[in-house]
C-alpha positions in Angstrom: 215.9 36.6 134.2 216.2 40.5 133.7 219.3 42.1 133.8 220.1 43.7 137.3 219.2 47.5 135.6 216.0 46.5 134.2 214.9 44.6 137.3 216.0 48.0 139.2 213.7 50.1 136.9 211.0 47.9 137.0 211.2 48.0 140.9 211.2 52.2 140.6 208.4 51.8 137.9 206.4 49.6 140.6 207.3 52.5 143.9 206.0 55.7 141.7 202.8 53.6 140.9 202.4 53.0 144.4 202.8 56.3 145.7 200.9 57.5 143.2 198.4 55.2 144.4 198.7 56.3 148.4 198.7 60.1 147.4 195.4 60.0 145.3 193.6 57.8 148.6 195.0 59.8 151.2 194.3 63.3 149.1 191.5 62.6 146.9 190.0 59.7 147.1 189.4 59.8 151.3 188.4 63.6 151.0 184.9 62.4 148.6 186.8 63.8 145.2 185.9 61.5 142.4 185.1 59.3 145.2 181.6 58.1 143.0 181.0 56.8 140.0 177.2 57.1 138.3 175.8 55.9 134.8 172.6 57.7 134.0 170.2 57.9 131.1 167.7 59.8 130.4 164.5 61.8 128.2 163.9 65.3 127.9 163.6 67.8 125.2 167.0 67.6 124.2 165.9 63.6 123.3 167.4 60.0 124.8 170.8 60.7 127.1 173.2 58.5 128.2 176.3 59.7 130.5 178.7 59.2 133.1 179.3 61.3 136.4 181.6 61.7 139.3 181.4 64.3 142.4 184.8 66.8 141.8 183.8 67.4 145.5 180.8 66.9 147.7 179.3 70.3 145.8 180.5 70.1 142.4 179.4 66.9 140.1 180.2 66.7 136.5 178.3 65.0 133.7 179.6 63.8 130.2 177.7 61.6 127.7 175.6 61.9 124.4 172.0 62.7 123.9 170.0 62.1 120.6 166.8 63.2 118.9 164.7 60.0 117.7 163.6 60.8 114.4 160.0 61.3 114.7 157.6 62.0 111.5 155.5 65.1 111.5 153.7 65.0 108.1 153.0 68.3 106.0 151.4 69.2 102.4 151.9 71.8 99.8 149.7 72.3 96.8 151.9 72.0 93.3 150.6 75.4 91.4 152.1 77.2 88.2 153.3 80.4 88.2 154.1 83.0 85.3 156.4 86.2 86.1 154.2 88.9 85.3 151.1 87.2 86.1 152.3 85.2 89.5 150.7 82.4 91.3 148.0 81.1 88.4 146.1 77.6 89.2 143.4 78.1 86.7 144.8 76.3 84.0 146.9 74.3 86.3 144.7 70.9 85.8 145.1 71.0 81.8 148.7 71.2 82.4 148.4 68.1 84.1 146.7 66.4 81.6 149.4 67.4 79.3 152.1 65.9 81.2 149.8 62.9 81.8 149.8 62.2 77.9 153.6 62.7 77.2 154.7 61.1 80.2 152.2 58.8 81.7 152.7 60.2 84.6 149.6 61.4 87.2 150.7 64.4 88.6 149.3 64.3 92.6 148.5 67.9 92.9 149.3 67.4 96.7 153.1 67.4 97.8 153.4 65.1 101.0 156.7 66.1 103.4 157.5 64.3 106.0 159.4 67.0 108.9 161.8 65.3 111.2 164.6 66.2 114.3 167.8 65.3 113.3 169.7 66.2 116.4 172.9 64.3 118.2 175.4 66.2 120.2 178.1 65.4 123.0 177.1 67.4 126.4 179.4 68.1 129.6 177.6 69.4 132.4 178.8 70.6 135.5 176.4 70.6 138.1 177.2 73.1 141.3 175.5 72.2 144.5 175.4 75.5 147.2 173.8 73.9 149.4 175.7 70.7 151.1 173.6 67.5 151.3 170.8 69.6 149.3 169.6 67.9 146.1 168.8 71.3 144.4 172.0 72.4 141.9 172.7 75.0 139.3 174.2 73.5 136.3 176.4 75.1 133.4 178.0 73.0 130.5 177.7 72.8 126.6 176.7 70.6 124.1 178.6 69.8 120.6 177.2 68.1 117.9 176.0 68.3 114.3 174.9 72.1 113.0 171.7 70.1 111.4 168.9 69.8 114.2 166.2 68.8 111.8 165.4 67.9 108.4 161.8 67.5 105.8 161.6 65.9 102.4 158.9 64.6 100.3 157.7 61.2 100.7 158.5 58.1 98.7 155.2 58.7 96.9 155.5 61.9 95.3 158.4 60.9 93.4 156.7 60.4 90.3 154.9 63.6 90.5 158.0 65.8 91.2 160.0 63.7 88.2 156.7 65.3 86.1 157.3 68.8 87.1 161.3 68.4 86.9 160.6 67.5 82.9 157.8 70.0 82.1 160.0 72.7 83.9 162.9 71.6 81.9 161.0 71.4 78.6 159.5 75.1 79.6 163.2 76.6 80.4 164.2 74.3 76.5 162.2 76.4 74.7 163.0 79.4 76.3 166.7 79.7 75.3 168.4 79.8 72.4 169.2 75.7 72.2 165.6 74.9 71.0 166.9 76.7 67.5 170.0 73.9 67.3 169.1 70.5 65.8 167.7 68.2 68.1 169.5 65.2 65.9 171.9 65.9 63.0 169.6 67.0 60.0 166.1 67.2 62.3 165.5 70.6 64.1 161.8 72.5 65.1 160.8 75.2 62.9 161.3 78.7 64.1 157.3 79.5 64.1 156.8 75.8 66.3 159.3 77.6 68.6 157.8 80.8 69.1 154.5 78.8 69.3 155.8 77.0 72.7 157.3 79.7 74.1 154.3 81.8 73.9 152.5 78.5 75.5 155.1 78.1 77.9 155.3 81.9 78.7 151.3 81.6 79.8 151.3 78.7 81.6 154.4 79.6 83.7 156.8 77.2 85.7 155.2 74.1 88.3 156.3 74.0 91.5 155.4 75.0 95.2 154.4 78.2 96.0 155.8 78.2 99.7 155.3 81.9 100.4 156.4 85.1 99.3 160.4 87.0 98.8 160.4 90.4 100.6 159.6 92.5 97.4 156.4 90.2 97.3 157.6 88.0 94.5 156.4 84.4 95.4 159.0 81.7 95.9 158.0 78.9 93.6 160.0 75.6 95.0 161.3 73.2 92.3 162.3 70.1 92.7 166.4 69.4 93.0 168.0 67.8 90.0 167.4 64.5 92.2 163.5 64.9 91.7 162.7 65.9 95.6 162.2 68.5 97.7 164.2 68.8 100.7 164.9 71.5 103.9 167.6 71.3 106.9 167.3 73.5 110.0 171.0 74.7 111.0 172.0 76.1 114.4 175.8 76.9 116.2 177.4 73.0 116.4 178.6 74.5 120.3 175.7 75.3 122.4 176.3 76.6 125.9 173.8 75.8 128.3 172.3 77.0 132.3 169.9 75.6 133.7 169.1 74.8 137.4 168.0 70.9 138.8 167.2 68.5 141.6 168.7 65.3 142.8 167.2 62.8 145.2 168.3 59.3 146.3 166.0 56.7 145.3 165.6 53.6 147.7 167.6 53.0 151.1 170.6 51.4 149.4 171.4 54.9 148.0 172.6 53.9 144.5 169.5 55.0 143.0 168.9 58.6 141.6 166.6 60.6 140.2 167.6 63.9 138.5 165.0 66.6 136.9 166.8 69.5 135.1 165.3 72.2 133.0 167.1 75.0 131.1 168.1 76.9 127.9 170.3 75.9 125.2 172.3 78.8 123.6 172.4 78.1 120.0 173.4 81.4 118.6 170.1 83.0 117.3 167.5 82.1 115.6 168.0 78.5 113.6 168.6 79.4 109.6 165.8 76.8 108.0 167.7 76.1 104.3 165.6 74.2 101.5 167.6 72.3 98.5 167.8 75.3 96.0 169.8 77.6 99.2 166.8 79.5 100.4 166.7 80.4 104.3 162.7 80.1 104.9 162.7 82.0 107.9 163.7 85.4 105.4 160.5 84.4 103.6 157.2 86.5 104.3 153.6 84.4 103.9 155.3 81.3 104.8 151.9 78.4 104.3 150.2 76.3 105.9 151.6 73.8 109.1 154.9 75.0 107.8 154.4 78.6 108.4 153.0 77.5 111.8 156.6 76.0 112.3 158.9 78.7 110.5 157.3 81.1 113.2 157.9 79.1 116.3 161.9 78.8 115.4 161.9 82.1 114.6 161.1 83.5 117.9 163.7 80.6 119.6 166.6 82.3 119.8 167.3 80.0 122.9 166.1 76.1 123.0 164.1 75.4 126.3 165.2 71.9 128.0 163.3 70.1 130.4 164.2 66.4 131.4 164.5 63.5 133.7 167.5 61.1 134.5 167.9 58.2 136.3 171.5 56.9 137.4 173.0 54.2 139.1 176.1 54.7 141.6 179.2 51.6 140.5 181.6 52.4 143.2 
């Protein structure tokens, strides 16, 4: 058995619990706040949701869950070109310098670069939702979401590996001959003759560096994308990890049981300017001029989304 002192605070323990219990009925509970439980999920432009709500009061209802972004492909293509920094973008001789590379590396250099573009978004989301208007479905909602600063990504397919490893080692060859280690020995007692040397760089100095022309630096200098010391070519759209958000809704009750919703929202999300779109060598894209192609098409659309438009739909079931 307990001693008389324990049994006496376990008794006390047991009367605070119980009080505690009578105030939140008689003061809460009775008077509808957090009276209702709802787990909801939903689709909108903001991607999947799942969450969990409770009415404050009978005009204030928060919302608290997760929403996530399924990763869905868009495919784009760049052309590989050569470029030389007083001549600039040159493809005329860029098919012999393929053939090159072709016969020191056995490598068939696809002139086409193949990236797949992807959202990459996941965030946390409170929502409050206000509703002025008792036993009106229509609310006005304000909350936030938190997640990850990356919203989407793009990198080159499986595929073009090979073709990126080609233009890593010409480009590495090319920059070789450039400096001053081509004059060292390339083994102890073997080294290239100073006239082979300035033979290759003049070569190299005509035929320019491969890579991606992807559009133009504001001085009109063309950005030329090499592949990373990992062989690919890679880009990650960044915006504010806290993102307020407004928007206004309705609710209606969905069968005669009245545990059914149906919720349709639409708003902004604030993320803090325009997103900063920043490719593997630390270049934002949305600084660059001429941006090409499907990817210009995109570069231009999130530049002029300072705020991210939401629409969606959510269904939710009332527990208790």
């Amino acid at each position: 058995m307990l001693p008389l002192m324990a049994q006496e605070q376990a008794a006390e323990n047991g009367n605070v619990f119980k009080r505690f219990g009578q105030f939140w009925k008689t003061n809460i509970y009775d008077n509808g706040i957090f009276s209702r439980l709802d787990v909801g999920a939903g689709l909108g432009t903001d991607g999947l949701g799942l969450d969990i709500s409770t009415n404050v009061t009978d005009y204030v209802r928060i919302r608290g869950g997760l929403s996530w972004t399924p990763g869905i492909k868009v495919p784009m293509h760049f052309d590989l070109e050569n470029y030389t920094t007083e001549g600039g973008v040159n493809n005329d001789n860029f098919d012999d310098l393929a053939a090159h590379l072709r016969r020191f590396t056995g490598i068939e250099v696809d002139r086409q670069v193949d990236i797949d573009g992807q959202p990459d978004m996941l965030a946390a989301k409170v929502l409050v939702d206000v509703f002025p208007i008792k036993n009106c479905g229509w609310h006005i909602t304000g909350g936030f979401y938190w997640g990850s600063s990356k919203v989407a990504k793009a990198c080159n397919t499986m595929e073009e590996m090979p073709s990126l490893l080609a233009v890593n080692i010409y480009n590495h060859v090319d920059e070789y001959f450039g400096s001053d280690e081509a004059l060292d020995p390339i083994i102890p007692g073997v080294s290239f003759s100073p006239d082979f040397i300035d033979t290759m760089r003049e070569k190299f100095e005509e035929n320019g560096v491969m890579g991606i022309h992807i559009g133009d630096f504001k001085d009109g200098t063309p950005y030329m994308m090499q592949p990373g010391s990992d062989g690919m070519v890679k880009a990650h759209a960044f915006v504010n990890r806290f993102r307020p958000y407004v928007g206004t809704g309705w609710t209606s009750q969905l069968g005669k049981e009245g545990r059914w919703h149906f919720d349709v929202d639409c708003g902004v999300m604030l993320w803090g300017g325009a997103p900063k779109i920043i490719t593997h060598d630390g270049i934002n894209l949305c600084e660059l001029d001429n941006v090409r192609g499907k990817v210009g098409d995109y570069v231009d659309i999130v530049k002029s989304l300072k705020v991210y438009p939401t629409v969606s739909v959510r269904f939710s079931y009332t527990i208790f």
